[in-house]
PLY file of the C-alpha trace (Angstrom):
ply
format ascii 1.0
element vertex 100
property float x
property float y
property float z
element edge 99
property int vertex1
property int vertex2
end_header
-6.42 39.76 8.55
-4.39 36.71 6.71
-6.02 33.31 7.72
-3.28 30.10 7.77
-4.57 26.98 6.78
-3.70 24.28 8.86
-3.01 20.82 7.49
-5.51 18.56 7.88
-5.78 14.98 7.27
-7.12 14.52 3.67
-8.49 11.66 1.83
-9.46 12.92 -1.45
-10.44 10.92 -4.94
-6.61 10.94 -6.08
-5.43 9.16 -2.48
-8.50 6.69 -3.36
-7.59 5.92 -7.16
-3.91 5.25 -5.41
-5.49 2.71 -2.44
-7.36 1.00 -5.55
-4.23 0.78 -7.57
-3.06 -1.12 -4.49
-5.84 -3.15 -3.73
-5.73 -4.09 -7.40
-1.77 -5.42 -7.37
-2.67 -6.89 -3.95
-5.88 -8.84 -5.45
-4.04 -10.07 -8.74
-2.50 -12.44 -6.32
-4.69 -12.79 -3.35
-5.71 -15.96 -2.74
-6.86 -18.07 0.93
-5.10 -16.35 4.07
-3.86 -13.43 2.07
-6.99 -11.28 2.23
-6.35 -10.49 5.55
-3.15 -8.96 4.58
-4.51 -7.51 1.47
-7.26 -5.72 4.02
-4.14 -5.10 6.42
-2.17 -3.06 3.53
-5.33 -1.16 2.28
-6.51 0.04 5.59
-2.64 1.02 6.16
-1.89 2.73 2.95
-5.36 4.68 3.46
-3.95 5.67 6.87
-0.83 7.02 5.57
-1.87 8.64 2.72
-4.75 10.26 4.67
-2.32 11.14 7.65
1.68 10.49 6.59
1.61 12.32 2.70
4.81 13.75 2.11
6.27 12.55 5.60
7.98 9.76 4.07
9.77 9.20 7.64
6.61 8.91 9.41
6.15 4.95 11.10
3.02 4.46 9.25
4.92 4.08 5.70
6.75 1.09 7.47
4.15 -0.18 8.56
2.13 -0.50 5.42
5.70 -1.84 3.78
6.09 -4.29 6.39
2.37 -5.83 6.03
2.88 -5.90 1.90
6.15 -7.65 2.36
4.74 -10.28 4.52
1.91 -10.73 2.16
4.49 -11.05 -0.52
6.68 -13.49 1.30
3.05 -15.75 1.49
2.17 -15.29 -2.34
2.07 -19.00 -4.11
5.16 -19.89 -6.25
2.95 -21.11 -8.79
1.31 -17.49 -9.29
2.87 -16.43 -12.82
0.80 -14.94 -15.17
2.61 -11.51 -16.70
-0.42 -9.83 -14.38
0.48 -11.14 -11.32
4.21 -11.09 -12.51
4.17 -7.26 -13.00
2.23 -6.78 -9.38
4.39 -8.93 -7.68
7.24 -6.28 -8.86
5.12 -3.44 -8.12
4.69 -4.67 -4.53
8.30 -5.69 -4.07
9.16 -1.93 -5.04
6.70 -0.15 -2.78
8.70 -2.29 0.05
11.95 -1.41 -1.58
11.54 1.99 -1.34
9.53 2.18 1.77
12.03 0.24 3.88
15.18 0.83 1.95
0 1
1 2
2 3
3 4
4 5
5 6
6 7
7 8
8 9
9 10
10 11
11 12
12 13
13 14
14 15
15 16
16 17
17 18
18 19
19 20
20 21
21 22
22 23
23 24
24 25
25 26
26 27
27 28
28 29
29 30
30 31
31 32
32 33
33 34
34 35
35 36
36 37
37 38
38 39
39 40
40 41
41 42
42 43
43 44
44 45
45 46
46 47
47 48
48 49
49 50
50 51
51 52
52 53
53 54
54 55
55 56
56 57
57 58
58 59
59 60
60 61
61 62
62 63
63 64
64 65
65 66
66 67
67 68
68 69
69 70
70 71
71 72
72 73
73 74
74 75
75 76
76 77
77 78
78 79
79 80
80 81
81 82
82 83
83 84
84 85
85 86
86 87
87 88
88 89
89 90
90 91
91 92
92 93
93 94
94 95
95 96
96 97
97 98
98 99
C-alpha cells in the first residue's frame, strides 16, 4: 500500500530566515508610518511562502508586492546610506519581479 503525501502548508526555518531577510531590508528604512507596512509585507510574505511556494501566479505574491511597493513609494528621500541604498534595490526587485 503506497501512501501520497499531500501538500501541506509549511512554514519551516528556511521560509523564516527568508521573512527575516525581509523584515531586515524593510527595517533598514522604516521609519514613522512605515511600520505598518513593514508589518503588512511580513505578515504577507509569511502567508505566501507558507501557502503560495512555487505558485508564483497565486494573488498572494501580488499582494505582498503591492504592500512593499507602497512602502517604497513612502520611504524618505533623504534615506541614503549604502545599507538602505542596497535594500531599497532589493525591495524594488522583489516588486519587479513579483508584478512584472
Amino acid at each position: 500500500m503506497s501512501t501520497m503525501l499531500l501538500p501541506t502548508p509549511m512554514y519551516d526555518e528556511e521560509h523564516a530566515a527568508a521573512v527575516a531577510r525581509l523584515d531586515d531590508d524593510l527595517a533598514a528604512v522604516a521609519t514613522g508610518e512605515l511600520h505598518v507596512l513593514r508589518r503588512r509585507a511580513v505578515t504577507a510574505y509569511g502567508n505566501a511562502l507558507a501557502n503560495a511556494a512555487g505558485e508564483p501566479g497565486d494573488a498572494r505574491w501580488r499582494v505582498l508586492a503591492r504592500i512593499v511597493a507602497a512602502f517604497v513609494a513612502r520611504i524618505p528621500s533623504g534615506a541614503s546610506s549604502r545599507q538602505t541604498a542596497a535594500a531599497v534595490a532589493r525591495l524594488k526587485n522583489l516588486v519587479a519581479e513579483t508584478l512584472g
